[in-house]
C-alpha positions in Angstrom: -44.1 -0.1 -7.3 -42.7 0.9 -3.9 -40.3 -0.5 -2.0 -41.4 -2.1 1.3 -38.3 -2.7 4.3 -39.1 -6.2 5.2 -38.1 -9.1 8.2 -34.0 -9.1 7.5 -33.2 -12.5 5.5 -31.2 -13.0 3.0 -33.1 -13.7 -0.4 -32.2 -17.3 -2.3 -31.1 -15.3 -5.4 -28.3 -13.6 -3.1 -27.0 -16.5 -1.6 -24.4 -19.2 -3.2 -24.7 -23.0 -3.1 -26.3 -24.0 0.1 -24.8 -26.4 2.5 -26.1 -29.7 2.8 -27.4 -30.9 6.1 -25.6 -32.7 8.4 -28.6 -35.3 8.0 -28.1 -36.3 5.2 -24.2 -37.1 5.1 -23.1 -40.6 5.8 -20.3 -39.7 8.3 -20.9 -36.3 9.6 -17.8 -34.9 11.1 -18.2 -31.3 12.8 -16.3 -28.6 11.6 -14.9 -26.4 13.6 -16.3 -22.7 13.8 -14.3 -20.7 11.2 -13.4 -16.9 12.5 -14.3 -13.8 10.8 -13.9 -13.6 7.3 -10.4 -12.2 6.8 -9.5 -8.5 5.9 -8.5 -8.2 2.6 -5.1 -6.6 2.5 -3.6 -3.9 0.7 -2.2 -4.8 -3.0 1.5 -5.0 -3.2 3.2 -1.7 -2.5 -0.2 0.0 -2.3 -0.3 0.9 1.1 -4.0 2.4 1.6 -7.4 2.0 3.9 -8.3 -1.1 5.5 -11.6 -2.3 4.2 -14.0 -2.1 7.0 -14.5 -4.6 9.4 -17.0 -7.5 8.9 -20.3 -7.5 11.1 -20.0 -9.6 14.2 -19.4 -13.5 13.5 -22.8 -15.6 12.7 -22.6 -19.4 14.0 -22.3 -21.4 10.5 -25.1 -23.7 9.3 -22.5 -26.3 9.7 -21.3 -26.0 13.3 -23.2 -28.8 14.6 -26.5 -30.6 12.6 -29.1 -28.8 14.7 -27.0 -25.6 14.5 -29.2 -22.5 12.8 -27.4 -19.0 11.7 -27.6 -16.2 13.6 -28.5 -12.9 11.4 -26.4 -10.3 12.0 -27.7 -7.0 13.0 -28.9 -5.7 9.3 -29.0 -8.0 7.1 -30.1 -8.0 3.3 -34.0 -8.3 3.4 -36.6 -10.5 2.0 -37.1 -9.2 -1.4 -39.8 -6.2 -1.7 -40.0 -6.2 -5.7 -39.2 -7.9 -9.2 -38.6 -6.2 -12.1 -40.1 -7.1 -15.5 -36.6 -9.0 -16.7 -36.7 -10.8 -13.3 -34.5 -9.4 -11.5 -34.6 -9.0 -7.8 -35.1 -5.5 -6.4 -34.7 -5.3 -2.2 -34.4 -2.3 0.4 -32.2 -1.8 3.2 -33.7 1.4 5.1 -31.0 3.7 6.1 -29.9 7.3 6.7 -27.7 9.4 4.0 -24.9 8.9 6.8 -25.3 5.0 7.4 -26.3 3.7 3.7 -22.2 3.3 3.4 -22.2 1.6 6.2 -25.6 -0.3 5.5 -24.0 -1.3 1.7 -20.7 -2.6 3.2 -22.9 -5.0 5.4 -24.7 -5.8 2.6 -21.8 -7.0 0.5 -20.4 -8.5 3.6 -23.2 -11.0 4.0 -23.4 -11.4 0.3 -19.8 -12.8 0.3 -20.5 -14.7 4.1 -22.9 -16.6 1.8 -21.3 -18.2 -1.5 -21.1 -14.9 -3.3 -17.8 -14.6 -5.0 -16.5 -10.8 -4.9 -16.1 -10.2 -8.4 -19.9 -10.9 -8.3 -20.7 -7.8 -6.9 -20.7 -3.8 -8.0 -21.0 -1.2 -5.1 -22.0 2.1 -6.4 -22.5 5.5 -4.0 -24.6 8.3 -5.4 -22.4 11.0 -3.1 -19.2 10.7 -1.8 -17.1 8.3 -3.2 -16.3 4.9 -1.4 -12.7 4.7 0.1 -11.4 1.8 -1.9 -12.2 3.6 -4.8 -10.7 7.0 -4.1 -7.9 4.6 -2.9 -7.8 2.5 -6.5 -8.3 6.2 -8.5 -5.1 7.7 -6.7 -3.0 5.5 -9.2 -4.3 6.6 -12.3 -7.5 5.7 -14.3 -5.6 2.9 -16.4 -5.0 0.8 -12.8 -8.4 1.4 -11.7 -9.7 -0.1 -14.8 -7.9 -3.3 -15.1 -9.1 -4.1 -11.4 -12.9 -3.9 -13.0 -11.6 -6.0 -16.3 -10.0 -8.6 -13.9 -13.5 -9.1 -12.8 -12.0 -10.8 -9.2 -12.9 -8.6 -6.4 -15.8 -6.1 -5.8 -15.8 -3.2 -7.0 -17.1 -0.1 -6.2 -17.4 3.0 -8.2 -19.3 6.5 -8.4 -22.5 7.2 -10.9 -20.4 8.4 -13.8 -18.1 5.8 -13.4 -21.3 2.9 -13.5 -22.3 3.8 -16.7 -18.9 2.5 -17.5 -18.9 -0.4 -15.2 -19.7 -4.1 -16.7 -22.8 -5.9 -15.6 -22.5 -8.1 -12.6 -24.9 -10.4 -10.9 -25.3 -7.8 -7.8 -25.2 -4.3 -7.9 -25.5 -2.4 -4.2 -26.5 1.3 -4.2 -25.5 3.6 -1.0 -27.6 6.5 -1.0 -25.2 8.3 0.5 -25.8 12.3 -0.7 -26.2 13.8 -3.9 -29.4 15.0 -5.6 -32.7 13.5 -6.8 -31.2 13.8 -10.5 -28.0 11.9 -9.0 -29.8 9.0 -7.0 -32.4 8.4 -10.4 -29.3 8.2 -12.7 -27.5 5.6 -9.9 -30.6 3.6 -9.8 -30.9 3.6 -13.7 -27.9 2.4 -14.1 -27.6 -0.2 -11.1 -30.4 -1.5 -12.6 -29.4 -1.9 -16.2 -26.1 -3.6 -14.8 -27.5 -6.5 -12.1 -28.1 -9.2 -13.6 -29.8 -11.0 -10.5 -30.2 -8.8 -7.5 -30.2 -4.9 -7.0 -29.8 -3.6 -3.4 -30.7 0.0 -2.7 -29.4 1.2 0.7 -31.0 4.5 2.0 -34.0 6.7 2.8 -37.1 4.5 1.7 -39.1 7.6 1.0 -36.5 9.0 -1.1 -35.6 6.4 -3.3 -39.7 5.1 -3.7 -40.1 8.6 -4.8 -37.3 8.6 -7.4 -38.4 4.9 -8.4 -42.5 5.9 -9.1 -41.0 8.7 -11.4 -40.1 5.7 -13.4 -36.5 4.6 -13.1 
C-alpha cells in the first residue's frame, strides 16, 4: 500500500503521556516556558560531534491554558499506513541529502513529546550517522553495551539493525545506498518497531521498494 506525505502532526502512537489541561486543575499555576531541549554532551573523556541542534522552540501546551503548540517546520506526519501487526507506518518526504536531516527532526520531536530516548532506533541506509561512526571509533564491544543499556537513541547502519533489539520507534533516513540496501533497511526497521516506523526520504523510492513487498 503506498505511502501518502500527509498535513505534519504528530500521530498519538508517537507521542508520550499528554498533558492535562489547565482547565481542569484545581489551582493552575503557569509554568514558565522551558528553553530548548538541551545538547546532550559528549560521554566522559570521549570528546566527539555535537549532536545537532534541535528545531526552533515550539510554545508548550502548558504555557498558559489557552496556549496551543506551534509545529515546527517538518514535523512527523499524520499516519499514512498500518501494518497487519498494528503497527504504525508514516512518511516524511525528503531528498537523499536532507532524510538525515529530516530523521534527526523526527527523533527530535519524538523526544519534545514524552518519548524517552532509549525508545527510539535511527537507522541510515547510506552513510553512516555521526554518533555512530563516533560510538564505532572505540571498538565494537563499547558500541554494543550503549545498545544493551537501552538509555539513549541509537542509531546504526543496515547490517548493524539486523543486530539491533526491537524498540517502540524505528526512524529510517534514506540517505544513499541502492534499492537492494533501502528494501533490506525497511525489512528490518519494520521487524524491530514495535509501535511506529518512520521512513525519511524519496516517496517514490521507498513506495516502490515497499509494493515489491517489504
Amino acid at each position: 500500500m503506498p505511502l501518502i506525505p500527509e498535513e505534519p502532526q504528530i500521530h498519538e502512537s508517537a507521542q508520550g503521556p499528554r498533558v492535562t489541561s489547565a482547565s481542569s486543575r484545581t489551582a493552575p499555576t503557569p509554568r514558565p516556558v522551558p528553553g530548548p531541549r538541551p545538547v546532550a554532551p559528549p560521554r566522559p573523556g570521549r570528546p566527539g560531534p555535537a549532536r545537532p541542534a534541535p528545531p526552533a522552540q515550539r510554545t508548550p501546551r502548558e504555557a498558559t491554558a489557552a496556549a496551543k503548540p506551534v509545529p515546527s517546520k517538518r514535523a512527523v506526519p499524520q499516519s499514512a499506513a498500518a501494518a497487519a501487526d498494528g503497527t504504525q507506518i508514516q512518511l516524511i518526504p525528503a531528498s537523499v541529502q536532507g532524510a538525515l536531516d529530516a530523521a534527526e527532526e523526527a527523533v527530535d520531536l519524538l523526544l519534545d513529546s514524552g518519548r524517552a530516548p532509549g525508545d527510539v532506533l535511527v537507522i541510515t541506509t547510506g552513510e553512516p550517522h555521526p554518533w555512530a561512526t563516533h560510538e564505532l571509533s572505540f571498538g565494537e564491544a563499547s558500541y554494543w553495551a550503549l545498545h544493551d543499556a537501552g538509555d539513549d537513541v541509537f542509531h546504526t547502519d543496515v547490517a548493524g539493525a539486523e543486530r539491533a533489539g526491537a524498540r517502540p520507534v524505528v526512524v529510517v533516513a534514506v540517505n544513499g545506498g541502492s534499492e537492494a540496501v533501502t528494501a533490506s533497511a525497511l525489512s528490518a526497521a519494520h521487524a524491530k518497531a514495535t509501535a511506529l516506523l518512520i521512513v525519511c526520504g524519496d516517496p517514490k523510492r521507498i513506495n516502490s521498494v515497499m509494493d515489491a513487498g517489504v
